[in-house]
N, C-alpha and C positions, 0 to 999 in steps of 0.2 A: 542481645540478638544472637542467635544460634544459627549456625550456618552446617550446613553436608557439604564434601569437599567433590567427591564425583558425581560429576552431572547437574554439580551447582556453583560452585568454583571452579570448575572446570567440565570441558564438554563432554564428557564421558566417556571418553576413550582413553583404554589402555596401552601406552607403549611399552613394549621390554627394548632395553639394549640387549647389546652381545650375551656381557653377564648376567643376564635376567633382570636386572634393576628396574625398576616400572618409573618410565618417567612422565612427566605431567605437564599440563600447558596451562598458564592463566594467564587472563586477561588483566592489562594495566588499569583500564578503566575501573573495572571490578574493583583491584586494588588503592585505587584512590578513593574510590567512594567507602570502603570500609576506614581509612585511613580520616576523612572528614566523620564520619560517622561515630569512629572511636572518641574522635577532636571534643564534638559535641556533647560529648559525656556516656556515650551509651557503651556499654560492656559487651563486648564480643569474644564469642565464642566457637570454636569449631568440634563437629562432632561427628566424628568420622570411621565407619566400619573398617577400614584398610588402615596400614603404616606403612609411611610414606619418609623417606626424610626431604623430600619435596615439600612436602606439605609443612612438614616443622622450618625448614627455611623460609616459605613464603609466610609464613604466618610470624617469624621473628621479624623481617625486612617488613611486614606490615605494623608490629605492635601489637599483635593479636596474644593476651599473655592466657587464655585457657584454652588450651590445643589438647583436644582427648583424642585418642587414632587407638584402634584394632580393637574398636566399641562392638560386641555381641549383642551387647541390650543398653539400645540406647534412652529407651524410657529410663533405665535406672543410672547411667550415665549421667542423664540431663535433668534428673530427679537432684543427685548428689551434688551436683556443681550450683544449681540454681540456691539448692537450701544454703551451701557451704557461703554462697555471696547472699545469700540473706532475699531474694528475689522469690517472690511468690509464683506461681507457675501463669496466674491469669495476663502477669506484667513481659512475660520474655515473649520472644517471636522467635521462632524456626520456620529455615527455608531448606525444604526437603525435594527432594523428586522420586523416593521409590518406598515401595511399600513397607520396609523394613522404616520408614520415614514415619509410618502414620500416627503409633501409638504418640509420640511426641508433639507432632501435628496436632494431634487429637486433643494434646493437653495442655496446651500453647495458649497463649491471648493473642498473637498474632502469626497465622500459619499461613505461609507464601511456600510457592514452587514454580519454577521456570516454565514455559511453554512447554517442553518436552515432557515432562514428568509424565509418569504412568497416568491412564484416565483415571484410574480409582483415587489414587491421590491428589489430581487436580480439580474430584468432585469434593476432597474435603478441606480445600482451601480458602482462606478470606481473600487472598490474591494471586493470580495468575500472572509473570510477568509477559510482556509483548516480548523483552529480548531472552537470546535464547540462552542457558546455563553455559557459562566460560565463556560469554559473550554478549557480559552489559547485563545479565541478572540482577545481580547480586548490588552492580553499582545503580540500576532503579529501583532494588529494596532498600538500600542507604539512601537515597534520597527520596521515596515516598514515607519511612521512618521521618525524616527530617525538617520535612514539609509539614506534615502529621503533627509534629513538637514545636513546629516555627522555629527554626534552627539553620535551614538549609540556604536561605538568603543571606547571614551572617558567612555561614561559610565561603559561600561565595562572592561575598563582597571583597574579602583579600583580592582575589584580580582582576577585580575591576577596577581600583583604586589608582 
C-alpha cells in the first residue's frame, strides 16, 4: 500500500518555522492503523512529491521502511519500487488526493483518496474515505485493507483480551 504524505497523511497545510523548515502534523490514529496494517503483512510505502525530514521521522517511528520524497514522477517512482519488491501493479493500492496522484491511481489495483481530494481524482477512485486526510484517512484505509484480507479482527483482538 502506497500512501502521498500531503493531504493524506497529513491535512494539507504547509507550516514554515522562523527558519523556513516546513513542518507537518499527523494524526496518531493514522499512525496506528498503518502500524497494524504493517503487523498484518502488508508493505507500506510512502510516495511523496516534497522532502520533508518530518516525513522520514514519522515514517521510521512507524516502521514504514520504503519512504521515496522529492518524487517528480511518481508513476516511475512507484513503477520502480513495486518491481524492485517483486509486486505486480494490479496487487498495490495508492491513496492519493491530487492530480499529480492520478497516473498512479490509474495503475493501482486499489486507488483510494480522502474526502478532500480534487474532484477529478475522487472520480477515479475505488474508495472515497468519510474521514478527512491527516484525520482518520489513512487509519480507514488500513482497516478497510484489513477487513478486505480478514486480518483486522485478529488485530484487534490484542485489546480485547
Amino acid at each position: 500500500m502506497f500512501f502521498d504524505v500531503d493531504g493524506v497523511l497529513t491535512d494539507g497545510k504547509l507550516w514554515y518555522d522562523a527558519s523556513g523548515e516546513t513542518l507537518k502534523s499527523f494524526c496518531a490514529l493514522d499512525g496506528h492503523g498503518i502500524k497494524q496494517v504493517i503487523q498484518s503483512g502488508v508493505t507500506v510505502a510512502l510516495l511523496s512529491g516534497r522532502t520533508s525530514p518530518a516525513v522520514a521521522r514519522r515514517a521510521a517511528e512507524l516502521g514504514i521502511a520504503h519512504v521515496l520524497q522529492g518524487i517528480e514522477d511518481k508513476l516511475a517512482s512507484f513503477d520502480l519500487l513495486r518491481s524492485k519488491l517483486g509486486i505486480v501493479a494490479g496487487d498495490t493500492g495508492f491513496a492519493g488526493d491530487e492530480l499529480v496522484d492520478l497516473p498512479v491511481l490509474r495503475r493501482c489495483g486499489f486507488a483510494c483518496a480522502p474526502r478532500e481530494a480534487h474532484e477529478l481524482v475522487r472520480g477515479h477512485v475505488h474508495y472515497v474515505t468519510r474521514a478527512p486526510g491527516g484525520g482518520g484517512a489513512v487509519r480507514e484505509i488500513c482497516d478497510f485493507l484489513m477487513t478486505a484480507q480478514g486480518t483486522l479482527d485478529a488485530a484487534h483482538a490484542r485489546y480485547l483480551a
